[in-house]
C-alpha positions in Angstrom: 88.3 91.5 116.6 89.3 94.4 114.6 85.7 95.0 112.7 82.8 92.9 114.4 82.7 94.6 117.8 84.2 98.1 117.3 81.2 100.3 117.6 83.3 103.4 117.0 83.4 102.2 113.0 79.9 102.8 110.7 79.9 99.7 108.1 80.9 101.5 105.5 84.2 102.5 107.6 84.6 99.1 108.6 84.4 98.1 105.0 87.1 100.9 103.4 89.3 99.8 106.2 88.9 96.0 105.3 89.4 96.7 101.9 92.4 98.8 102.5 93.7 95.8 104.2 93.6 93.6 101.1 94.4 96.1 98.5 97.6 96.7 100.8 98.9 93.1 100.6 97.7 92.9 96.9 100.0 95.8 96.3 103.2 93.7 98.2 102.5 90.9 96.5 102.8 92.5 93.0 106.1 94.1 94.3 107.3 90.9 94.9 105.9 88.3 92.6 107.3 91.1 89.6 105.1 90.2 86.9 103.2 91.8 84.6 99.9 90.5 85.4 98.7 91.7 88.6 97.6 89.9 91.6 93.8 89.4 92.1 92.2 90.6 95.2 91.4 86.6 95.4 94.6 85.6 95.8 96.0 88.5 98.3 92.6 87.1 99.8 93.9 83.6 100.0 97.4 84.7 101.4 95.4 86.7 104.3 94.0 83.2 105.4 97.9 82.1 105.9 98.1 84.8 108.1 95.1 84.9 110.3 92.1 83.2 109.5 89.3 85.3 112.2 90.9 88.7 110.4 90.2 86.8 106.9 86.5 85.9 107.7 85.7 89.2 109.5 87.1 91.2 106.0 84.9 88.6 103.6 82.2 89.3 105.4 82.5 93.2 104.5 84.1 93.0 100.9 82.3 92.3 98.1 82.5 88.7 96.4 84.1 87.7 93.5 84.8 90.4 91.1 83.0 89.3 88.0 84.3 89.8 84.7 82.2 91.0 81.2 82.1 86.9 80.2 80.6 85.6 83.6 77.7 88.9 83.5 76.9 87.6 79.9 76.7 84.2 81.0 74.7 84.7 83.2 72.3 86.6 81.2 72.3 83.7 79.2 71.3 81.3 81.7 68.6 83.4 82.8 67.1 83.5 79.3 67.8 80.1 78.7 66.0 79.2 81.8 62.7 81.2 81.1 62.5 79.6 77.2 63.2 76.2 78.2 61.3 76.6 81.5 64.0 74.7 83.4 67.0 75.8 85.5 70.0 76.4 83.5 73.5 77.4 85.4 75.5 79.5 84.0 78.6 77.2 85.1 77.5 74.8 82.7 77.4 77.3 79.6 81.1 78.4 80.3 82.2 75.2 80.7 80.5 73.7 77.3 81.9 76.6 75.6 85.6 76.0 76.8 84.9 72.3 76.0 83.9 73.1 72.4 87.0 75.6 71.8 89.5 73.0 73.0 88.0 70.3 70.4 88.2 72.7 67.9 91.6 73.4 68.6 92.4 70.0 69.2 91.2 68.8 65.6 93.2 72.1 63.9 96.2 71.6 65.4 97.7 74.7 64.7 100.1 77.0 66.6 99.6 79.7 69.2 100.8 82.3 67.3 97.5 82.0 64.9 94.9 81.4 67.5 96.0 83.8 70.2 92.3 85.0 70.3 91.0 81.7 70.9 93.6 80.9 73.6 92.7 84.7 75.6 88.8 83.6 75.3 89.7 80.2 76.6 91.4 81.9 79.3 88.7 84.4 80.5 86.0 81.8 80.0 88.3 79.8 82.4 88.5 82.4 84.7 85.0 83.3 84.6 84.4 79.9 86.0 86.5 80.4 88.8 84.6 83.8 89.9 81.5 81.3 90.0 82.2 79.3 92.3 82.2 80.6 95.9 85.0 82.0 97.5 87.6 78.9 98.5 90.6 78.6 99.8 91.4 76.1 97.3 92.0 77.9 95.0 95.2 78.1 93.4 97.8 79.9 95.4 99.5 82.6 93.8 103.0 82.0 96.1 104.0 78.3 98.5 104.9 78.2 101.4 108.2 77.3 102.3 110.7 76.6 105.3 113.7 77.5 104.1 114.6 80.2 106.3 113.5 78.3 109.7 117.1 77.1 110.2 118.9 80.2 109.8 119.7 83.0 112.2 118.1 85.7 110.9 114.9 83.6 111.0 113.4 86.2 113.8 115.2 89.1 112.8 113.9 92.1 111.6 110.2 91.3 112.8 108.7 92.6 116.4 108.3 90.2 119.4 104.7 88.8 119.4 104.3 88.8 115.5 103.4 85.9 113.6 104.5 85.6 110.1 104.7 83.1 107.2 107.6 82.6 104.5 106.5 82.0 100.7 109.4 80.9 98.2 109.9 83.4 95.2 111.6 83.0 92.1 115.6 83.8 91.9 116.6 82.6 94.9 114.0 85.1 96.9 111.9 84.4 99.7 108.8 86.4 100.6 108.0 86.9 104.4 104.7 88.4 105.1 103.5 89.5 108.9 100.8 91.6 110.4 101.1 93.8 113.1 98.2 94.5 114.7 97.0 97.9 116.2 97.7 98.9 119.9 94.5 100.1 120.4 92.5 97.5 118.3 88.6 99.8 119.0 90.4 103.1 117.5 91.8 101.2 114.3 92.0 104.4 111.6 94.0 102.4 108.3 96.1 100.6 107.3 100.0 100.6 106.8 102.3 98.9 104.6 106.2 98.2 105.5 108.1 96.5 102.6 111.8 95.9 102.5 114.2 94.3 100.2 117.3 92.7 102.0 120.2 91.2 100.2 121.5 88.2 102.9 124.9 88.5 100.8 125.5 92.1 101.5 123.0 92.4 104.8 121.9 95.7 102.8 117.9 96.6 103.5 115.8 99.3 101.3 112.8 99.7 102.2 109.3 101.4 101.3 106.5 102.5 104.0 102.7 102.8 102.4 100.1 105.1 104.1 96.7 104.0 102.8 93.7 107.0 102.3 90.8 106.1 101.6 88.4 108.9 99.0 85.3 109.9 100.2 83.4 111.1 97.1 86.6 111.6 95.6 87.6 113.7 97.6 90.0 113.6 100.5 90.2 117.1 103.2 92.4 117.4 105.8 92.5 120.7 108.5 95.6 121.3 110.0 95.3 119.9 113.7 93.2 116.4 112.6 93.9 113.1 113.3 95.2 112.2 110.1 97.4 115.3 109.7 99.0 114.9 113.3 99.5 110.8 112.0 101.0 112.4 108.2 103.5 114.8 109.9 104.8 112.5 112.8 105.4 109.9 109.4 106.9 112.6 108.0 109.7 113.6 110.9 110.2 109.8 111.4 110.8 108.7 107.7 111.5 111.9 105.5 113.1 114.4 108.1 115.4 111.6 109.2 117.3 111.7 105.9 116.7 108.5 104.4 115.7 109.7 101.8 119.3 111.4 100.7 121.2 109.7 98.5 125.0 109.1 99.0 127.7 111.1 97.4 128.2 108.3 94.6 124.3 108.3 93.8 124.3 112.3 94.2 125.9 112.6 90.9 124.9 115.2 89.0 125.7 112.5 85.9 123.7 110.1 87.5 119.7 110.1 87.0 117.2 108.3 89.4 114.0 109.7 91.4 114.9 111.3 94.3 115.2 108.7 97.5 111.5 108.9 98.6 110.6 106.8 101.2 107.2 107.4 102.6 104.3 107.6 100.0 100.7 107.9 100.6 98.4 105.6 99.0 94.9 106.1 97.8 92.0 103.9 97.6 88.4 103.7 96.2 85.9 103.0 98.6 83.3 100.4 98.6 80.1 101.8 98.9 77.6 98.3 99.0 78.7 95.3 99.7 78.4 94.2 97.1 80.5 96.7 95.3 83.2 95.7 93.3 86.6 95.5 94.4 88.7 98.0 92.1 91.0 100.9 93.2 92.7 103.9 91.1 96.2 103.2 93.3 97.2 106.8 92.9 100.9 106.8 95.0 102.7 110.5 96.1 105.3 111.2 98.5 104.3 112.3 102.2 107.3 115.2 101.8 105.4 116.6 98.9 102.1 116.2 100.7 103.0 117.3 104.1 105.0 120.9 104.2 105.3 123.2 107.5 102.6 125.5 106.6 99.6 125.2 109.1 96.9 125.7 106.5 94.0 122.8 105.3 94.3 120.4 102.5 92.2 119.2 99.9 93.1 116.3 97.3 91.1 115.7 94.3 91.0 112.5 93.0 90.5 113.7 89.3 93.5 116.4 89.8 96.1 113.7 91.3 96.1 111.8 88.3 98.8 113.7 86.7 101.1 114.2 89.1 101.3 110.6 91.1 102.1 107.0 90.1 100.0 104.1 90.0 100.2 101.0 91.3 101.8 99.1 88.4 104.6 102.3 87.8 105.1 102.2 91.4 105.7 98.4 92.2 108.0 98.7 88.7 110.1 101.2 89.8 110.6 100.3 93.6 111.9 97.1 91.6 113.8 99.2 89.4 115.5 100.7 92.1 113.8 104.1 91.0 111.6 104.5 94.3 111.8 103.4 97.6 114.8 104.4 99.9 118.7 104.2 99.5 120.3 101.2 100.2 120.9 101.1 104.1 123.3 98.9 106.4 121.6 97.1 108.8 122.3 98.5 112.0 120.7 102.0 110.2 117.5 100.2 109.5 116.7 98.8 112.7 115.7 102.4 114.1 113.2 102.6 111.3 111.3 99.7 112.5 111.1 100.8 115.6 109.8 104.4 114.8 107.1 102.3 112.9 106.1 99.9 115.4 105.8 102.4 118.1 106.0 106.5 117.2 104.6 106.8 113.9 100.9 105.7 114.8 99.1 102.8 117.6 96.1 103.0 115.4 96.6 101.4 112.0 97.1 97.6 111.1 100.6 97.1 109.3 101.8 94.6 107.0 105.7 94.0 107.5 107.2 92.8 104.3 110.3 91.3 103.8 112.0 90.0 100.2 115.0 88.0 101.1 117.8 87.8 98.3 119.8 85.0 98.9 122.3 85.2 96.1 124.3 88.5 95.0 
């Protein structure tokens, strides 16, 4: 158990780290699923199940429930009022629902297009999912990818993951298949974050680019960090495994001086919001910069402010954009110069954090 018996964590560690955890495969998933609305913490929530259920119940029992939108917080204001003047139990449930009921008759007996009630349709869609963040947290609910087996029959069905580590394929649109493992932590009582490894490889060309996440959590908004701490010793052995090896140069066709693209950055860290109740709701600023720029040789301390990074980094949406884009993430690599990345992952870079290995199969060109 990563969380319920590691006394070395206080609760509100325990709970950062759990949320890291989910915001972390939230952020694949939006990578992969490329689509302009993002994936809810619900169903990255759902997804984590697949994967392993005792880490999904030990994390819901530290992250907040259901985010709840402006719609369900009035409804239930409602229903509290209701239920004093009427002097009888009145759920909110049963307001949303008799107010989605009454907009679809009324659309029903109009009869007119989209294009002149789009107001009507957006209400009937956050009414709809206000009614979802009711209910309790289920399994249920509807899955953002499916599960698939296409890839069981294939050679490369166990390549490019570790020995021991389960995984799960999920079919994705244009001929794409999403395969999602966890990697857990050597030393499982020392756990200090949480990592994310995403890769795209093309199974026409046997290309791989790839992306490696390094998830901070604020503290106040605020994060320092003095030359010879843990976290400094983890950023600058991540460093010399990822940056110093040069995969981040480009190759003489892509060094063009005619050419434009963001330099080949390949490690980024990754900042999260903290939860500080329970309770709390499940939001996070996503602020992404590159470990080179973070991490330089002088020995001095560090201190990044939240309300001075906003400038100068990407958010989650620009960043899952361009690593699509082909604007961030590393160069295109062959295969047999990837492999040594994963294993400076799995085993130099640091024991202590959980990682999520991504992989994006392309089957067509």
């Amino acid at each position: 158990m990563l969380f319920h018996e590691n006394d070395l964590l206080n609760m509100a560690e325990k709970r950062d780290l759990a949320f890291q955890i989910v915001v972390a495969l939230r952020d694949a998933l939006n990578i992969a699923i490329k689509t302009k609305y993002p994936v809810t913490y619900e169903q990255a929530l759902a997804i984590l199940y697949d994967l392993d259920k005792n880490l999904y119940n030990e994390i819901c029992g530290l992250i907040s429930e259901k985010n709840e939108n402006d719609i369900v917080k009035y409804f239930k204001e409602e229903a509290t009022l209701q239920s004093i003047t009427k002097n009888k139990k009145i759920e909110a449930e049963k307001l949303i629902t008799r107010e989605i009921r009454r907009l679809q008759v009324l659309k029903k007996k109009a009869n007119l297009p989209k294009f002149e009630i789009r107001y009507i349709e957006k209400r009937i869609s956050l009414l709809s999912t206000g009614l979802i963040n009711l209910k309790p947290r289920k399994i249920s609910e509807k899955r953002v990818l499916n599960r698939t087996d296409i890839l069981s029959e294939r050679k490369f069905a166990d390549s490019h993951f570790f020995p021991d580590v389960s995984f799960f394929d999920y079919s994705l649109k244009k001929e794409r298949v999403l395969r999602i493992g966890i990697i857990p932590p050597v030393f499982p009582e020392l756990i200090c974050g949480a990592d994310l490894i995403y890769q795209q490889k093309n199974l026409v060309s046997g290309r791989v680019r790839f992306v490696f996440l390094n998830y901070l959590t604020w503290e106040r908004g605020i994060i320092r960090i003095t030359a010879n701490n843990k976290l400094m010793r983890q950023l600058k052995k991540t460093k010399f495994n990822l940056c110093d090896k040069g995969y981040c140069k480009g190759t003489e066709k892509n060094s063009s001086e005619h050419d434009f693209r963001f330099p080949y950055c390949c490690g980024f860290l990754r900042f999260t919001d903290n939860l500080k109740e329970v309770d709390g709701k499940m939001s996070t600023s996503g602020f992404h910069i590159p470990i080179c720029s973070f991490v330089t040789g002088d020995e001095g301390n560090y201190k990044v402010i939240k309300s001075l990074l906003k400038k100068r980094s990407l958010n989650f949406g620009q960043f899952a954009q361009l690593f699509n884009l082909e604007f961030a993430g590393s160069r295109w690599l062959d295969e047999n110069e990837f492999n040594p990345i994963l294993d400076h992952i799995s085993n130099d870079i640091t024991d202590n954090t959980i990682k999520l290995l991504i992989t994006e199969f392309v089957l067509q060109s």
